[in-house]
N, C-alpha and C positions, 0 to 999 in steps of 0.2 A: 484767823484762828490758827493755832500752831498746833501741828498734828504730833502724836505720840512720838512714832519712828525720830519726828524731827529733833524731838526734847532728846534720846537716847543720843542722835548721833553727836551732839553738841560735846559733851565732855571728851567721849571719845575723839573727837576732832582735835580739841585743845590738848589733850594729853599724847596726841600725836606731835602736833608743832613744838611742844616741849620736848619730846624725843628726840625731834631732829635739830631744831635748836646743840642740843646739848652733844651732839654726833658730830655736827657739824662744827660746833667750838673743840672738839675735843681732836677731829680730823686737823683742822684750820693749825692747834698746838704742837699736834704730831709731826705737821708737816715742817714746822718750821723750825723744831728741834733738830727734824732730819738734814733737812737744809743745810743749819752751820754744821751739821757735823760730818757732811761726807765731801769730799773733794780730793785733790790731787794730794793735799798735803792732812794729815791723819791728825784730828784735835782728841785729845782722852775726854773722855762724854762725863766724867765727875768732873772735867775743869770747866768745860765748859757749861753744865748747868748750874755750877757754883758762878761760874761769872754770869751767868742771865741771873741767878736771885741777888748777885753783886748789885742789881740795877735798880733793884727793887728799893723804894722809900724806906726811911728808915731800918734798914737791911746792909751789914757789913760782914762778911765772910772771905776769909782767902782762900781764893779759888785755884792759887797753884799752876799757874799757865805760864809757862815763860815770854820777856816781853815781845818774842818774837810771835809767837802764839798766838796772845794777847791781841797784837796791832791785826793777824790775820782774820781773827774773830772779828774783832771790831770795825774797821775800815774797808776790809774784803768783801765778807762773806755777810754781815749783819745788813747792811745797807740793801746789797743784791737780794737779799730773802725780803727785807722788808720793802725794797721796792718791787719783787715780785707777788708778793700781799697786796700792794697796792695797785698794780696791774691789773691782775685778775678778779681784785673784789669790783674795782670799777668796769671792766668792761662785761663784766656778770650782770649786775645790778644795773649797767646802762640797756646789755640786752635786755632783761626782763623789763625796764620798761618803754622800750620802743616796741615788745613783745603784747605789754599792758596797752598802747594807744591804739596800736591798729590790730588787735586782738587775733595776731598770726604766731604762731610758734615758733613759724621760721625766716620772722625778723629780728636782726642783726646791728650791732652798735653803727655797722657801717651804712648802711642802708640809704643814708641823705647823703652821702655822697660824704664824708670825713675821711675816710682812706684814702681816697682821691685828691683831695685838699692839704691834707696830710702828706702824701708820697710826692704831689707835686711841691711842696715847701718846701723839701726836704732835698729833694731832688735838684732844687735851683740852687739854693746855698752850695750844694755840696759839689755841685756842679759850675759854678760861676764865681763863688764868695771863696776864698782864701782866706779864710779866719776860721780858727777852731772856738772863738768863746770871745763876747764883748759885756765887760764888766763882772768876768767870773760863771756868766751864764753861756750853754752850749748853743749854737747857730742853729745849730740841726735840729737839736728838739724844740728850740722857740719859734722855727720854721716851720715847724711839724705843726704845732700848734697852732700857729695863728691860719696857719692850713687848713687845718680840721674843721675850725671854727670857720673861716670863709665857706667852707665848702657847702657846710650847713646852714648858713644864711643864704646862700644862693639859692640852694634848694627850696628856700621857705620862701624870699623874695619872688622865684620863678615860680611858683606855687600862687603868690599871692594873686599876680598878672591874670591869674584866670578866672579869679574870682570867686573860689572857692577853696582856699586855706585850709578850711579847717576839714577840711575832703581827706581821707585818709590816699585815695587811690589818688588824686592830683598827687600829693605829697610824694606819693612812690614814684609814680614818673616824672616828677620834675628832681627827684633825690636818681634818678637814673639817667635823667641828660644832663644833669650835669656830673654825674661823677664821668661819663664819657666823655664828654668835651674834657676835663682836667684830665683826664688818664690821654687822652688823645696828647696835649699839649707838654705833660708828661715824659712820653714817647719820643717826641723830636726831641725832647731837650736831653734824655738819655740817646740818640743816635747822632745830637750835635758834640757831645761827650762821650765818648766813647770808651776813652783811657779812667775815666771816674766810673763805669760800670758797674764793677767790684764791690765798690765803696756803696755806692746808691740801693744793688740788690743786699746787701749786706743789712743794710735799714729794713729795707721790705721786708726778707723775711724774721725780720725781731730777734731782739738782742737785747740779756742785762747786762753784760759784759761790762759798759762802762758806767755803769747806777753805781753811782757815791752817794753822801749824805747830802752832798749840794743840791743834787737832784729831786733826793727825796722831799728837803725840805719847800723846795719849789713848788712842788706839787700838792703838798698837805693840804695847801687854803683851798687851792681849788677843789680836791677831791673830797675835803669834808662839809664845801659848801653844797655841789653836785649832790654825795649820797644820802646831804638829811635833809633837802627837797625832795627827791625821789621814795624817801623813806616816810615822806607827809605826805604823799598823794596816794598811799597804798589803799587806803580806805575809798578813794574817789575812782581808783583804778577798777575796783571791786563792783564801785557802781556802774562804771561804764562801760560793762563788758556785757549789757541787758540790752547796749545799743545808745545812740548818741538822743535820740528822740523819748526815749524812757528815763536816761539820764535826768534830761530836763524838767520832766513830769517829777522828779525827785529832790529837783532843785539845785542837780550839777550842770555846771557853763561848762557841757565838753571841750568847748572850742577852747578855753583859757584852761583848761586841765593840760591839753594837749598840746599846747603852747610852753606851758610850761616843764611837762615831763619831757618834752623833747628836748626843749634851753637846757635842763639839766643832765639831762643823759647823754647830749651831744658835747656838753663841756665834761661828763665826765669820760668820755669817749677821746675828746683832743688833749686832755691831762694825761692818758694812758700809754697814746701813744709817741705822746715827747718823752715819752721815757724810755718805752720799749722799742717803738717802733712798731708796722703793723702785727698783729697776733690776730689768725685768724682762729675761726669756729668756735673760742669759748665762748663769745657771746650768746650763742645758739644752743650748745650743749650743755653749759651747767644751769641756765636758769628752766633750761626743759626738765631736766634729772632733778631740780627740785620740786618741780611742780609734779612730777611721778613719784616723789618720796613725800609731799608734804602735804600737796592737796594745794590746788587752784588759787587759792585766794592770794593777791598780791600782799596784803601784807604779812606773811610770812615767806611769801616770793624772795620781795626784795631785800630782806636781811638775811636771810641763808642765803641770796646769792651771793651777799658779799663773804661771807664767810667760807663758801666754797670754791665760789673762783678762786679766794687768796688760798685756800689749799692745793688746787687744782693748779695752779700756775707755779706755786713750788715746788710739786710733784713732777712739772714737766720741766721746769729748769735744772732741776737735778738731773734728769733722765739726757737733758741735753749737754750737760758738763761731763755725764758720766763715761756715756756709751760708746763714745770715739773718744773717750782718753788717750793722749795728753791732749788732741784736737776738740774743738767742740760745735753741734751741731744748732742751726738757729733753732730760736725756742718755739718759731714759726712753724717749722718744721716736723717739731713732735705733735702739736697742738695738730697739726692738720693729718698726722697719722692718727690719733685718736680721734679727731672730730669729723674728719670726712664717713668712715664709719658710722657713725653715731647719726649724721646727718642723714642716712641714708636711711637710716630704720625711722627717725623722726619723717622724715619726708614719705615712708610708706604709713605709719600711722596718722598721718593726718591726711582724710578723707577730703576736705573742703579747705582750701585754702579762701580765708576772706578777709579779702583788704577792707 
């Protein structure tokens, strides 16, 4: 039987998620308007939002940009915003749900060990491979990738060995021997290189700087496959946060939830960072700040996360092209001035940490 209080908070609730819904599209727009139009070199803000409705279907307007202008908005500066939307909605919406399996706040896209898989890829190519691009595709970030994703199959493989998979805490520490072992192997292979340093920390701490459209379009299949998996388990995620043994009583296979919200959060975690490179704490911080804005339930988790990360990672790549002008600061770098902070009041508010 459903109690009065419960009937009342229901609308309430839903007229909430439509507020933030509509906050967060609205932030997500702001952000990206902001985006093309601040940088080193000055766009007039009526040409360039006549050239964004220029895009629009059935939409023709001269927009009045010259064609030098024109190629900056569009090959520059468009690509880098929209691959920083794509950055951050995915490793938002990958935290919330590796946040959603093991029902911690303060797990992270990296957690199985994909950073580690990732920086070691990336690290070898760039360190051993003399080629900047085979068949038009970068080394580094399809190293990064197939990185991330090793990393994370180890994790789950060395998880399996014990015979207990679908164990949230195996998972955590076999996603923490191995990201060791590859940070270890790592290590040598930055101090057997030494002269490539530069280049390799440069990866680590995240970079849009070279996000073109070749990049972006690489990553589209993957990342719209990742976030509408992730976006079909929000209702399952909801279930499983009663416990994996009540789950079942309800008629969810934790175990193949979990399976699968990982395969998807982990590939959209290796799509993120062939692009950027590693980007720490957003994982942690935007999908917590929506859950303080929106109310616990994943499925309004994991679509404002996407929506907030992609503004959140635009807010910081501007901050990062801006603040050392003409220089610029990794995007790594702000993110972890803003999120170390943030992680620190999250990590006093959470009482119980339970894997």
């Amino acid at each position: 039987m459903i109690s009065r209080p419960a009937i009342r908070r229901r609308p309430a609730a839903e007229g909430r998620a439509y507020v933030a819904y509509a906050v967060g599209t609205v932030l997500l727009v702001g952000a990206v308007i902001a985006g093309l139009l601040v940088g080193a070199a000055d766009l007039p803000v009526r040409g360039v939002l006549l050239a964004l409705m220029d895009l629009l279907p059935g939409v023709s307007v001269d927009h009045g940009l010259t064609p030098v202008e024109y190629a900056l908005l569009m090959e520059i500066r468009m690509p880098r915003v929209v691959g920083a939307v794509l950055v951050g909605g995915l490793l938002a919406v990958a935290g919330a749900g590796y946040q959603g399996v093991f029902r911690n706040p303060m797990a992270d896209p990296y957690l199985l060990g994909a950073a580690a898989g990732a920086g070691l890829g990336a690290t070898l190519v760039i360190g051993y491979w003399d080629v900047e691009s085979v068949a038009g595709i970068g080394v580094v970030p399809l190293a990064a990738f197939v990185g991330a994703i090793a990393g994370v199959l180890m994790a789950y493989a060395l998880g399996a060995t014990a015979g207990r998979v679908e164990g949230t805490v195996t998972l955590v520490l076999a996603g923490v021997a191995v990201s060791a072992f590859l940070s270890a192997v790592q290590t040598f292979v930055m101090q057997d290189k030494v002269d490539e340093l530069r280049r390799i920390y440069s990866w680590i701490l995240g970079s849009l700087t070279s996000v073109g459209w070749t990049e972006v379009q690489l990553a589209l299949p993957y990342a719209a496959v990742s976030v509408f998996v992730l976006l079909l388990h929000g209702r399952l995620l909801d279930v499983m946060t009663v416990g994996d043994e009540e789950a079942a009583v309800l008629g969810v296979d934790a175990a193949k939830v979990r399976f699968l919200v990982l395969l998807a959060a982990s590939l959209a975690t290796a799509t993120a960072v062939a692009i950027s490179g590693l980007i720490g704490f957003l994982g942690i911080v935007v999908p917590h700040a929506v859950r303080r804005l929106a109310g616990g339930s994943y499925r309004r988790i994991l679509p404002l996360s996407v929506l907030a990360g992609g503004a959140f990672l635009v807010v910081a790549d501007i901050i990062a092209r801006t603040v050392t002008a003409p220089g610029e600061l990794p995007i790594g770098v702000v993110t972890a001035f803003i999120g170390a902070p943030f992680f620190v009041v999250v990590l006093r508010a959470t009482r119980r940490v339970d894997l």
